[in-house]
N, C-alpha and C positions, 0 to 999 in steps of 0.2 A: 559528530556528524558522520553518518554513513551513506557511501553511493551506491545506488543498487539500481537494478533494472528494474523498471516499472511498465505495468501494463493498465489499459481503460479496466474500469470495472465491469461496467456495461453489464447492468442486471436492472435500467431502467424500471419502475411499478413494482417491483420483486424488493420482499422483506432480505432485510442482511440478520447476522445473527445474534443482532443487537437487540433489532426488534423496528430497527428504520425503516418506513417505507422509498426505497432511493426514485429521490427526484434530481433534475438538473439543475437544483438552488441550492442547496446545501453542502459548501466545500468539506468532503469525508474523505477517507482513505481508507483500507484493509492492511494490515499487518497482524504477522503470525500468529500470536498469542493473546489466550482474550483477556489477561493481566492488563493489554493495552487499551481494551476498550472505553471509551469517554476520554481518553489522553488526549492532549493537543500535540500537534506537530505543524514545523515547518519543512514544508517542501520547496525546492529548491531545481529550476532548470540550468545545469550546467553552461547548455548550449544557447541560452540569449539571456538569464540571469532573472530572468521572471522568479515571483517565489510564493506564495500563497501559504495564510496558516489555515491547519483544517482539524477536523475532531475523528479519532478513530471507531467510526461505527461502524467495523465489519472485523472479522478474521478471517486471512487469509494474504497471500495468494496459497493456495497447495497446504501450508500444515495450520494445526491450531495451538502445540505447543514449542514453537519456537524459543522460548525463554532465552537460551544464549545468544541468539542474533538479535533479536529485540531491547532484551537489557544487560547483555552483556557484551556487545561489542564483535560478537563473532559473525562471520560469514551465513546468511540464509543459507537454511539446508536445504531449499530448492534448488539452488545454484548447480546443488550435486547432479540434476537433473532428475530425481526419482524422488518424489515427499514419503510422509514415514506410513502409507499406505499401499505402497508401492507402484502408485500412478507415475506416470510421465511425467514432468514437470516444463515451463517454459523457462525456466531460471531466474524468476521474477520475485525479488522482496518486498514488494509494497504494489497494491493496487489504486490507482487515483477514479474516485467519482468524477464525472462529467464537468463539474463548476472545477475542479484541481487542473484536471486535464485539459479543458480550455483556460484555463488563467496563465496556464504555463506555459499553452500555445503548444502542446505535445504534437507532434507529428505522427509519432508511432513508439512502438514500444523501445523507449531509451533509458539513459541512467538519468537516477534522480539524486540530487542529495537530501537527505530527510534526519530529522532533531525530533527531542521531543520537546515544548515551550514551558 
């Protein structure tokens, strides 16, 4: 289980690059590599213990091939604050859709814990 900061996805009507149309029903996440996509995960709110499982239908936040943070255990490289495009980053490992984000009662951009099922 890894804790990372997580941010809304908020790309409501807008295709992910799975091929989702995101709606506010369907608990999904974004994480870095698309190795992860169709995986399951649990997310986990530290801060009142909430926890929702969901399906990874998006890459991202910042990179697409994270490999080592994802399945190996190491630190997101946005953390670094720069993805490997040399965008800015917010230091975010995982993105929560609107059903994660409300389930887990997110307030704003905090740490999550996140599994894969």
């Amino acid at each position: 289980m890894m804790m990372v900061k997580a941010t809304r996805e908020g790309l409501g009507g807008k295709q992910t690059s799975s091929g989702y149309l995101v709606d506010p029903i369907v608990p999904f996440v974004a994480l870095p590599d698309t190795a992860a996509l169709r995986q399951r995960v649990r997310v986990i709110n530290p801060q009142n213990g909430k926890s929702i499982e969901a399906i990874v239908l998006d890459v991202g936040p910042w990179n697409e091939h994270d490999h080592a943070y994802v399945f190996g255990g190491h630190r997101p490289a946005a953390e670094t604050g720069i993805d490997t495009r040399g965008r800015k980053t917010n230091g975010a490992g995982i993105d929560l859709g609107e059903r994660v984000w409300a389930a887990l009662e997110m307030t704003g951009n905090d740490q999550v814990w996140w599994e894969f099922i």
